[in-house]
N, CA, C and O atoms as CSV, one atom per row, in Angstrom:
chain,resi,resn,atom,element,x,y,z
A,1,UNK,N,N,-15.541,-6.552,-33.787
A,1,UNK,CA,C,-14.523,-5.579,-33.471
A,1,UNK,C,C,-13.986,-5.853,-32.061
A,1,UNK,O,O,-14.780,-6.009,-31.133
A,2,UNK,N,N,-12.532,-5.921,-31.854
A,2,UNK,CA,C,-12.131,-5.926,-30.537
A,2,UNK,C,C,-12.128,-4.825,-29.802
A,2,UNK,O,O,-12.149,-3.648,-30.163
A,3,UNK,N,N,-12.097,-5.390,-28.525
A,3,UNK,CA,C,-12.094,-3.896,-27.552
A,3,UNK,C,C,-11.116,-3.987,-26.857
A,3,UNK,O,O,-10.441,-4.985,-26.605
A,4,UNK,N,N,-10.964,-2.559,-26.394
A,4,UNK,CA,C,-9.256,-2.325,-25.372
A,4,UNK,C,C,-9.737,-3.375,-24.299
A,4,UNK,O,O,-10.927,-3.549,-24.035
A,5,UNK,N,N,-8.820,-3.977,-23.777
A,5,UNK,CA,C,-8.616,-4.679,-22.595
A,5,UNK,C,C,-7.918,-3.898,-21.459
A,5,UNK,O,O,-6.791,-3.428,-21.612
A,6,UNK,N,N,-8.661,-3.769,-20.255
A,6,UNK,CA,C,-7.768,-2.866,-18.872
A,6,UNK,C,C,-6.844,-4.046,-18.293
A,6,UNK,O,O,-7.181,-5.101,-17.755
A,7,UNK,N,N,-4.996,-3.295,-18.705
A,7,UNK,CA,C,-4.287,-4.868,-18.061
A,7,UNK,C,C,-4.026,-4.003,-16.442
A,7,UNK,O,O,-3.330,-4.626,-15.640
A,8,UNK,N,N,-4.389,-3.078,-16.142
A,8,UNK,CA,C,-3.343,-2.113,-14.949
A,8,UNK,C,C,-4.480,-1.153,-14.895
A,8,UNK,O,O,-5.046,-0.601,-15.838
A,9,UNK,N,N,-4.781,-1.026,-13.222
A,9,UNK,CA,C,-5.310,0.343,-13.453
A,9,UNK,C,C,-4.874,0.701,-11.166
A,9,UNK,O,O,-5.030,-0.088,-10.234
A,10,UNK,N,N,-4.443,1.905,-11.151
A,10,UNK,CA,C,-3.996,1.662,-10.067
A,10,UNK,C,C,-3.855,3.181,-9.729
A,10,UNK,O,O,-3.111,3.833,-10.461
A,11,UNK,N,N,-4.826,4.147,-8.153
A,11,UNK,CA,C,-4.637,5.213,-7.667
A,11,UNK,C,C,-4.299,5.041,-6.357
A,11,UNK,O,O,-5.045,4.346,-5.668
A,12,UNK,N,N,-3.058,5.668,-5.740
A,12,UNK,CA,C,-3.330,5.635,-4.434
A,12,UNK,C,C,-2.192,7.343,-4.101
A,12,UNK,O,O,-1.758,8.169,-4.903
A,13,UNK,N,N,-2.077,7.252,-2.665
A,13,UNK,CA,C,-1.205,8.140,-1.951
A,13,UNK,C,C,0.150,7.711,-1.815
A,13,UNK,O,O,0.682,6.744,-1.270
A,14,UNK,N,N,0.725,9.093,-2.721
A,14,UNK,CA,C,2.233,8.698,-2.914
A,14,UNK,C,C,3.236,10.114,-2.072
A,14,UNK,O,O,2.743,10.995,-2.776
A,15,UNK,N,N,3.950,10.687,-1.394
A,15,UNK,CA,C,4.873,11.473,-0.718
A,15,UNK,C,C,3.735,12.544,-0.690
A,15,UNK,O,O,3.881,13.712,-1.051
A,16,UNK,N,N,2.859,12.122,-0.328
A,16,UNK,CA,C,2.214,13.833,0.107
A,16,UNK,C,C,1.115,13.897,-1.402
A,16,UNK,O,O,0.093,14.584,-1.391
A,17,UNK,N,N,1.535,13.081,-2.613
A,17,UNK,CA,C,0.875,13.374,-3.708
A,17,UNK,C,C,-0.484,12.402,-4.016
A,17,UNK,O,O,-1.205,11.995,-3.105
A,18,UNK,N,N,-0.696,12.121,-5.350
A,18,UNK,CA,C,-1.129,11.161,-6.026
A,18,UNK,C,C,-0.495,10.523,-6.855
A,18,UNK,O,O,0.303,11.137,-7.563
A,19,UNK,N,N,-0.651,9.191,-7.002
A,19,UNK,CA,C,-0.384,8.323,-8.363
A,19,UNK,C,C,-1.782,7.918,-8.340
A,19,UNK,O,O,-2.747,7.709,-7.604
A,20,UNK,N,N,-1.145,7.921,-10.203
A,20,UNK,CA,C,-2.304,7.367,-10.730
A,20,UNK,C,C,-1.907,6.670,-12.588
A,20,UNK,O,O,-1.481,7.238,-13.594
A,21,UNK,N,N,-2.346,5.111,-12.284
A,21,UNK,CA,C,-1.699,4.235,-13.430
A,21,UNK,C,C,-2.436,3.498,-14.721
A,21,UNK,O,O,-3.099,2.472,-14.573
A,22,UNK,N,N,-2.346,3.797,-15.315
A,22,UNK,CA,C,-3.661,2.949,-16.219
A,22,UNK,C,C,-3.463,2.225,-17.385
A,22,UNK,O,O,-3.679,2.916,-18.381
A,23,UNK,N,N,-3.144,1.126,-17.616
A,23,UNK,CA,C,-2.588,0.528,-19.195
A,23,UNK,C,C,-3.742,-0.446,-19.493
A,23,UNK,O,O,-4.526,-1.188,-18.902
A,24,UNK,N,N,-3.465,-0.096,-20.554
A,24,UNK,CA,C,-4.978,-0.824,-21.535
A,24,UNK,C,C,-3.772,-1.656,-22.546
A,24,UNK,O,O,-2.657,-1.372,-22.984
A,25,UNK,N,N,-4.872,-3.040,-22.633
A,25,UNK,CA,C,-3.874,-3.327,-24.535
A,25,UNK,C,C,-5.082,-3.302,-25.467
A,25,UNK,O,O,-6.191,-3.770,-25.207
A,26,UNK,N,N,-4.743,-2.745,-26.489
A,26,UNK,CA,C,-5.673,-1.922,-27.348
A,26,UNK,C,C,-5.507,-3.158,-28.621
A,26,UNK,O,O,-4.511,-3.879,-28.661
A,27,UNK,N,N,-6.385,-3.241,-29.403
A,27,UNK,CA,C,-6.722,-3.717,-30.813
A,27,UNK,C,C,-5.208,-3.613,-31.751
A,27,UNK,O,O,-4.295,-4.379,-32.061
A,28,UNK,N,N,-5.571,-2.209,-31.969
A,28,UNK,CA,C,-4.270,-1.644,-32.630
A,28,UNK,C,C,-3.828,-0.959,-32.085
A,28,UNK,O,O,-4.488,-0.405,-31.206
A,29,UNK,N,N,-2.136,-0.523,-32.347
A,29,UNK,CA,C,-1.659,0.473,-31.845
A,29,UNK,C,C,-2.107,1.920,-31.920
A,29,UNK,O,O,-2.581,2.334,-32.977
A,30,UNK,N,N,-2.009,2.577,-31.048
A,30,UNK,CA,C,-2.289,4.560,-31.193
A,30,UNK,C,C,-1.117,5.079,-31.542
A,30,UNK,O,O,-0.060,5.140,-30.914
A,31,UNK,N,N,-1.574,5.662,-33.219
A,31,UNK,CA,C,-0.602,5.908,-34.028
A,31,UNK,C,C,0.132,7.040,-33.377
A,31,UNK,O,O,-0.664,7.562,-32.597
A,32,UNK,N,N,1.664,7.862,-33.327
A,32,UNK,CA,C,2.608,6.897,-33.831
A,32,UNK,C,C,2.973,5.569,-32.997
A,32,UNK,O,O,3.541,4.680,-33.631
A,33,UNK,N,N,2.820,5.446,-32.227
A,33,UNK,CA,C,3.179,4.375,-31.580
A,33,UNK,C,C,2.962,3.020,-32.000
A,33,UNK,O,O,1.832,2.672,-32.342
A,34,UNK,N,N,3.900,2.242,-32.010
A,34,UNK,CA,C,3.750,0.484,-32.516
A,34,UNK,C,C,3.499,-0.472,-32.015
A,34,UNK,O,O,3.590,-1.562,-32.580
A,35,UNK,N,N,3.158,-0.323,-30.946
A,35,UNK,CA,C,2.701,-1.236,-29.548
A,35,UNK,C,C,1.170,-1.602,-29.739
A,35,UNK,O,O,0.453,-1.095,-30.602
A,36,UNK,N,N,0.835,-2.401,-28.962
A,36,UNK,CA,C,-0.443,-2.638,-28.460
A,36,UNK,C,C,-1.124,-2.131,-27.191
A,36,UNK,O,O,-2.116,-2.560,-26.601
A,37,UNK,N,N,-0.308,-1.087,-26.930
A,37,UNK,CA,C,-0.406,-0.066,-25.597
A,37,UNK,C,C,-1.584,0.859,-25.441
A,37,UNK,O,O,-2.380,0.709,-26.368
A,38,UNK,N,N,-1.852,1.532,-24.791
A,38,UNK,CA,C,-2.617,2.494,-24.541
A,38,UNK,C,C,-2.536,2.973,-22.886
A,38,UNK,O,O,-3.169,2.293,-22.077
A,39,UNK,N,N,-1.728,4.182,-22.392
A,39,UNK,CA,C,-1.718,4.055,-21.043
A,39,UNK,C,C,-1.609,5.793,-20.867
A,39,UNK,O,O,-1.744,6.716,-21.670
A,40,UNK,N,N,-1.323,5.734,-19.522
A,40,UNK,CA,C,-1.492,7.154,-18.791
A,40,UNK,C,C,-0.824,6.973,-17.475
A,40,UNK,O,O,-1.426,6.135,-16.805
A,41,UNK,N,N,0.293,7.512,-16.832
A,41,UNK,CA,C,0.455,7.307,-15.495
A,41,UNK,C,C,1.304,8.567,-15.285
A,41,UNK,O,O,2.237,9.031,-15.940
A,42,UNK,N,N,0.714,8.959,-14.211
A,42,UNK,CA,C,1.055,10.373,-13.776
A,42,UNK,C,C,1.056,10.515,-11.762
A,42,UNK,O,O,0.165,10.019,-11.072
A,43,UNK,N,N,2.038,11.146,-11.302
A,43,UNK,CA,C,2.298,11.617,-10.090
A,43,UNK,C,C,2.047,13.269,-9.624
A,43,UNK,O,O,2.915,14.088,-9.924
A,44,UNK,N,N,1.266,13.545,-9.150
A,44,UNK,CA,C,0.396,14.813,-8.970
A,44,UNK,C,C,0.763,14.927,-7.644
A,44,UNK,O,O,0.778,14.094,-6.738
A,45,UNK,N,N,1.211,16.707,-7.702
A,45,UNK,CA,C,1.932,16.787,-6.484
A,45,UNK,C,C,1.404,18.511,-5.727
A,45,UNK,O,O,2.051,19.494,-6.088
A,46,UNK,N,N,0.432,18.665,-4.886
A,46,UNK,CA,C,-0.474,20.097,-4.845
A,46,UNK,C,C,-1.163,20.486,-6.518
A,46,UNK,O,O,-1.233,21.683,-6.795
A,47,UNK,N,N,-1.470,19.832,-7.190
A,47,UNK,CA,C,-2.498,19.928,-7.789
A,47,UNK,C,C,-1.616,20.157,-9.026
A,47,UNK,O,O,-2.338,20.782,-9.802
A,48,UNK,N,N,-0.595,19.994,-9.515
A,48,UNK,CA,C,0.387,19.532,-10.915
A,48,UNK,C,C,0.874,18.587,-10.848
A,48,UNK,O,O,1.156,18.167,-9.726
A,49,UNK,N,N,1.198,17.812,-12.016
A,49,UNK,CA,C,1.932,16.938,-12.741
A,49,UNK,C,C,3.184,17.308,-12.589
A,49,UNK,O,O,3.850,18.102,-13.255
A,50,UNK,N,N,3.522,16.538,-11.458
A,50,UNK,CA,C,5.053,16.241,-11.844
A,50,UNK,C,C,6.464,15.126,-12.407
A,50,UNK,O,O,7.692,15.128,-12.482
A,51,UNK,N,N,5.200,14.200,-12.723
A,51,UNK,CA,C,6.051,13.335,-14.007
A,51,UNK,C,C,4.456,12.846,-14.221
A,51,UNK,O,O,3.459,12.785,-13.501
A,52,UNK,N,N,4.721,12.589,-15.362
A,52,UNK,CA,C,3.343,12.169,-16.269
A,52,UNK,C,C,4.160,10.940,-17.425
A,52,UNK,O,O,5.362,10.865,-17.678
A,53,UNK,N,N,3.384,10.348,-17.796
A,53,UNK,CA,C,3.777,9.214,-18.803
A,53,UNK,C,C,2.466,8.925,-19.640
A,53,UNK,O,O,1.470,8.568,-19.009
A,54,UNK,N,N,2.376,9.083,-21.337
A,54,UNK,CA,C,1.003,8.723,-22.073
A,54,UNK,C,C,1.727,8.463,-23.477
A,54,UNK,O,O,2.879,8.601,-23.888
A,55,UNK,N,N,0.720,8.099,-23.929
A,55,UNK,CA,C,0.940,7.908,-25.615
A,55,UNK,C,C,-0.351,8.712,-26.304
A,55,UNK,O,O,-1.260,8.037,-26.789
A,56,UNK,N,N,-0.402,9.930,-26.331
A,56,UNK,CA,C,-1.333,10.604,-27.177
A,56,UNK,C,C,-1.358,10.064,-28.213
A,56,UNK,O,O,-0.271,9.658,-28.623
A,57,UNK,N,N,-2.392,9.865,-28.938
A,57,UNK,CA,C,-2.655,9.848,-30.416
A,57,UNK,C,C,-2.103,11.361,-30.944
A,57,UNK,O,O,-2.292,12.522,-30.582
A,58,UNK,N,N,-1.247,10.635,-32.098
A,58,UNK,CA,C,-0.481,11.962,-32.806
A,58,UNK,C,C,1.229,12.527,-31.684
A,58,UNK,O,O,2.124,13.312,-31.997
A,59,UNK,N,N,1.128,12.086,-31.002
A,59,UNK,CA,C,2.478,12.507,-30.592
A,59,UNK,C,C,2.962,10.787,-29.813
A,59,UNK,O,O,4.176,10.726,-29.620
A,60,UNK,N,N,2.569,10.139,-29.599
A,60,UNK,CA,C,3.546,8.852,-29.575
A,60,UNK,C,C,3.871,9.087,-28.061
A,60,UNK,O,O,3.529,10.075,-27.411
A,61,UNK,N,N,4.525,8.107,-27.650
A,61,UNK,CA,C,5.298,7.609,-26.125
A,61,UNK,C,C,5.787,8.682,-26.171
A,61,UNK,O,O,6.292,9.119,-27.205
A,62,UNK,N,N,5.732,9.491,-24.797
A,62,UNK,CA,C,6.429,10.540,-23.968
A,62,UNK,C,C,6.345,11.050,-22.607
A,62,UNK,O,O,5.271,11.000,-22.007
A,63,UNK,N,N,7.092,11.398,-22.226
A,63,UNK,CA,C,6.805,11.475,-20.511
A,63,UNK,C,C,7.223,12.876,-20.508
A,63,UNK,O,O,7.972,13.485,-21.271
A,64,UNK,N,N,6.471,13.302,-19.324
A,64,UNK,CA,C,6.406,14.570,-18.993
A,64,UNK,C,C,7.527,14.469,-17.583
A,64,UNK,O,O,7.248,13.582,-16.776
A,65,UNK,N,N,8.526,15.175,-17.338
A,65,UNK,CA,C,9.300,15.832,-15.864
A,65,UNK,C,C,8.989,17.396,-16.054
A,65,UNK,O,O,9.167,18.174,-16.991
A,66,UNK,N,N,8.402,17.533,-14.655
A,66,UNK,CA,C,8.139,18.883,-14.494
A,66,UNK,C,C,7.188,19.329,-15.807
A,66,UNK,O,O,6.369,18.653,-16.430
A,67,UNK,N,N,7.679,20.960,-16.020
A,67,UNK,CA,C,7.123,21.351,-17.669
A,67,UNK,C,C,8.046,20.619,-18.510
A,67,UNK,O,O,7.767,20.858,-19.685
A,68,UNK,N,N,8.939,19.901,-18.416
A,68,UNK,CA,C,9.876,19.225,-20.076
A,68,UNK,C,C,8.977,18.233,-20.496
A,68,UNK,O,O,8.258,17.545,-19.771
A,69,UNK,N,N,9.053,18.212,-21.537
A,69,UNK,CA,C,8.050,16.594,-22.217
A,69,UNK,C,C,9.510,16.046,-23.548
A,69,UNK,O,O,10.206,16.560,-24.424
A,70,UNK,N,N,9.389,15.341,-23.203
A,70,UNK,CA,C,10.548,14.686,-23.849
A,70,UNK,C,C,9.923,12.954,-24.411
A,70,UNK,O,O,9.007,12.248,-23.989
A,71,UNK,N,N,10.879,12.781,-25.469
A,71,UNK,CA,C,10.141,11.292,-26.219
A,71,UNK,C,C,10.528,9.962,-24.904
A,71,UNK,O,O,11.187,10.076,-23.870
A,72,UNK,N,N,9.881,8.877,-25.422
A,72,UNK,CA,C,10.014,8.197,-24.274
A,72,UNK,C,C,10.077,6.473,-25.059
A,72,UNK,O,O,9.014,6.131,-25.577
A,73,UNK,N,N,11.189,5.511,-25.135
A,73,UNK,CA,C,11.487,4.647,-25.572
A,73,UNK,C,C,10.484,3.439,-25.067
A,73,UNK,O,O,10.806,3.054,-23.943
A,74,UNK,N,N,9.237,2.681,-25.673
A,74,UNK,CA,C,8.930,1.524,-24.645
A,74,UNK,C,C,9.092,0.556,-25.368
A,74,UNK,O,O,8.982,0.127,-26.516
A,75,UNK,N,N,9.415,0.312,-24.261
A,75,UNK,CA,C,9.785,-1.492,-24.511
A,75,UNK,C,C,8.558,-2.516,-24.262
A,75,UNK,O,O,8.156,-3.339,-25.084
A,76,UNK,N,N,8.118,-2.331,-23.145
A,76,UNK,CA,C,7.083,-3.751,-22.441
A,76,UNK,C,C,6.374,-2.995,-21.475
A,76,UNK,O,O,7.053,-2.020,-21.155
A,77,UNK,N,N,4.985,-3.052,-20.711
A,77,UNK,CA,C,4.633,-2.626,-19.790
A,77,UNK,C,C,5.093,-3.004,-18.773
A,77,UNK,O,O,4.788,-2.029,-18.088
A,78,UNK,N,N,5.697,-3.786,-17.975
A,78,UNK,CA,C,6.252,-4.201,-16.722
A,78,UNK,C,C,7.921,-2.473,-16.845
A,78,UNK,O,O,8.234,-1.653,-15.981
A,79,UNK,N,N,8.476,-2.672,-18.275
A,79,UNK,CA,C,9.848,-1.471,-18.120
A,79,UNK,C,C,8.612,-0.244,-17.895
A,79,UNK,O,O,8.537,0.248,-16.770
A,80,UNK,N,N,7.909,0.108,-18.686
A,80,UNK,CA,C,6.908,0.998,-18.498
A,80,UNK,C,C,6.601,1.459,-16.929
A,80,UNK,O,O,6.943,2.542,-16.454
A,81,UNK,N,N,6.005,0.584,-16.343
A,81,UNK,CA,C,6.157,0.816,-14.779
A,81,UNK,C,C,7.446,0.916,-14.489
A,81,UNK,O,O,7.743,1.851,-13.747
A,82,UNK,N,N,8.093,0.390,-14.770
A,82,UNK,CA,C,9.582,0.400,-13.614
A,82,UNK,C,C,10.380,2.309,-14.347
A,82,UNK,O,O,10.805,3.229,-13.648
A,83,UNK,N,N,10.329,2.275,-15.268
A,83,UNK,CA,C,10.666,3.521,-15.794
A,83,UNK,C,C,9.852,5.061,-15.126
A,83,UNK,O,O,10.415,6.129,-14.886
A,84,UNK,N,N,8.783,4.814,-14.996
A,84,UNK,CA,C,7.692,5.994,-14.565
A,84,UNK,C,C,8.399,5.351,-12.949
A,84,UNK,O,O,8.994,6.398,-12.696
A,85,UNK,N,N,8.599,4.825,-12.251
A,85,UNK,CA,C,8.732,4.880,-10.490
A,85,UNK,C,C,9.983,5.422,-10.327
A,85,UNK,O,O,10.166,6.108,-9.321
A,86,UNK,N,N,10.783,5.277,-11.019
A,86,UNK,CA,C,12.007,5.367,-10.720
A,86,UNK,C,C,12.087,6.885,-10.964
A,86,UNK,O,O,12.551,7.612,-10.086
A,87,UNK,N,N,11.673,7.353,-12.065
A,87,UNK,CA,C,11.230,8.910,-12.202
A,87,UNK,C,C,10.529,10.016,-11.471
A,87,UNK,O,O,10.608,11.241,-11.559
A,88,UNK,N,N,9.616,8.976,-10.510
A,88,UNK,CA,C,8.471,9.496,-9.296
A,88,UNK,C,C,9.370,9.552,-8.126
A,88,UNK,O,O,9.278,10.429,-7.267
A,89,UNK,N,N,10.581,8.226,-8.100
A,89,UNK,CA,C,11.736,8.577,-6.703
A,89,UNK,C,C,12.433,9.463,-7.064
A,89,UNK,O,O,12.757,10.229,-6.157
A,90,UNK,N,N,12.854,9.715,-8.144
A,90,UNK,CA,C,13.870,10.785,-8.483
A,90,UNK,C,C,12.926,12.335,-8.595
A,90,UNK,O,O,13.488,13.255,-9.189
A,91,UNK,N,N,12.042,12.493,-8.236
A,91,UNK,CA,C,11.357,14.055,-8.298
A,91,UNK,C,C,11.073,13.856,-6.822
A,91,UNK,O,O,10.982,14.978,-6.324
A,92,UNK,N,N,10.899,12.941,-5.931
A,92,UNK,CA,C,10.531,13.249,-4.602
A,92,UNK,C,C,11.791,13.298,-3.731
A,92,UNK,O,O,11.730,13.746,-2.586
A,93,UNK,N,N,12.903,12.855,-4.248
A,93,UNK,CA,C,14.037,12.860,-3.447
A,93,UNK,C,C,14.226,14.244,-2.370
A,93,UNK,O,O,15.207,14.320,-1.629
């Protein structure tokens, strides 16, 4: 049986907050999702989430702004990162 592989895993101090990044490539995909993904990356800001990015099992790619959770298109883990930062500059602006 294969096991998840850690390709990314990354915490540090971001505007006063936290980041925190984690992508795995998994065996199979985590249904719904069709990827070989498995990740989590979230910006914590006084002790909430204020953009979050995961692929739950059962609800598929989606990112969290603020309280909205909305679906979330992936393409590749490299857009994956660049999509979640650009979302972390646009809430700290």
């Amino acid at each position: 049986m294969s096991r998840a592989k850690l390709l990314y895993r990354e915490k540090r101090s971001y505007a006063g907050g936290v980041i925190e990044m984690v992508v795995w490539q998994v065996p199979a995909p985590v249904p719904p999702s069709e990827h070989p993904f498995k990740y989590r990356l979230a910006y914590v800001y006084g002790g909430k989430r204020v953009v979050g990015y995961d692929n739950e099992r059962g609800k598929g790619d989606h990112k969290h702004i603020g309280k909205k959770e909305m679906p979330y298109q992936f393409v590749d883990e490299a857009q994956l990162l660049a999509d979640f930062w650009q979302d972390v500059k646009e809430a700290t602006k």
